[in-house]
N, C-alpha and C positions, 0 to 999 in steps of 0.2 A: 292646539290646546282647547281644553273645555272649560270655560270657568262655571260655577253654582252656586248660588248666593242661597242662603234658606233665612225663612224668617216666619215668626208667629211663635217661636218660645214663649215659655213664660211661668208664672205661676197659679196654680192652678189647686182649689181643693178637690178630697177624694172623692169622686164619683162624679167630676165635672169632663167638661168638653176644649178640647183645642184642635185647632187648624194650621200645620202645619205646611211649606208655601216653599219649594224651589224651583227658582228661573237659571234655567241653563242659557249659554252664549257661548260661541266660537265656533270651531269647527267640530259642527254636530252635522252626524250621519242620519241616515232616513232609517235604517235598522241599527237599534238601540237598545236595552236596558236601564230603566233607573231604579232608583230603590232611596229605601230608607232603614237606617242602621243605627243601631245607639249602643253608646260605653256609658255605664254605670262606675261611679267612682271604685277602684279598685278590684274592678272587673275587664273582662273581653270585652271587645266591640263584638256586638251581633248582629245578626240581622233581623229586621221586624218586619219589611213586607218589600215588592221588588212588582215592577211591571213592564212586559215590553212594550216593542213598538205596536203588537199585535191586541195588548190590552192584556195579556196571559198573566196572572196576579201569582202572589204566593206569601204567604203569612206565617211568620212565628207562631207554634202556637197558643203561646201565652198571649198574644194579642188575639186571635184567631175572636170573628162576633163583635169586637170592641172597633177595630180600628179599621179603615175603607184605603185602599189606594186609590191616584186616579191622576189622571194625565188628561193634557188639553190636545187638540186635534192635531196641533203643530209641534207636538210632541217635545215642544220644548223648557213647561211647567210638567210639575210632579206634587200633588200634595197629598196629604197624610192626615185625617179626618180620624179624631183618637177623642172616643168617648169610653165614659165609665175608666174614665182616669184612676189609677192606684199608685198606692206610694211607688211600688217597686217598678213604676214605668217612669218613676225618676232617674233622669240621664242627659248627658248630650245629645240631639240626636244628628246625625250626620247623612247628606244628601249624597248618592253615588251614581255617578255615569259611567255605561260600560257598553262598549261597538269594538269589533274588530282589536281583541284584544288589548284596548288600552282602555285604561281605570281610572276615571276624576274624582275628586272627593270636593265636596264645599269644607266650611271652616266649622261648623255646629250651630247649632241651636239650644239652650239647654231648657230644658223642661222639668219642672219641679210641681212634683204634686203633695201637698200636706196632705196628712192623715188626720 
C-alpha cells in the first residue's frame, strides 16, 4: 500500500499563487509516476500535470505556463506550484501514485480561487 497525504489548499484570489505539497509512504517503488488531478463540482476528475521517476512532466493544457511540477530526489514528495490562479482552477485537487500497475490516490486538497 501507498498512502499520500496532500496539503497547502486553500483560498486564494484570482491571479494569486499556491503551493501545493504531497508526501507519499509505504511501499513505493524506485520507478514511479505521480501526478496531480482535480474534480471540479459537477464535473470529471482530470488531469492537470504528472511526473516520473525520470522528471518526464506533462501538463493540461489549461494549466500549461501557469503551473510547474516537481519532485524531490527521493521521489517521495510531488508538489504543484499553481500561479496566475483563476476561478475555474477551482476544485479538489487530488495527489496520484502509479508503478507497476497499481494506482493510490490521497484524499484531496480543495482549492478555491475568487474572482
Amino acid at each position: 500500500q501507498v498512502q499520500l497525504v496532500e496539503s497547502g489548499g486553500g483560498l486564494v484570489q484570482s491571479g494569486g499563487s499556491l503551493r501545493l505539497s504531497c508526501a507519499a509512504s509505504g511501499s513505493i517503488f524506485g520507478l514511479n509516476d505521480m501526478g496531480w488531478f482535480r474534480q471540479a463540482p459537477g464535473k470529471q476528475r482530470e488531469l492537470v500535470a504528472t511526473i516520473t521517476s525520470f522528471g518526464f512532466t506533462t501538463y493540461a493544457d489549461s494549466v500549461k505556463g501557469r503551473f510547474t511540477i516537481s519532485r524531490d530526489s527521493a521521489g517521495n514528495t510531488v508538489w504543484l506550484q499553481m500561479n496566475s490562479l483563476k476561478a475555474e482552477d477551482t476544485a479538489v485537487y487530488y495527489c496520484r501514485y502509479g508503478s507497476t500497475g497499481r494506482l493510490f490516490w490521497g484524499k484531496g486538497t480543495l482549492v478555491t480561487v475568487s474572482s
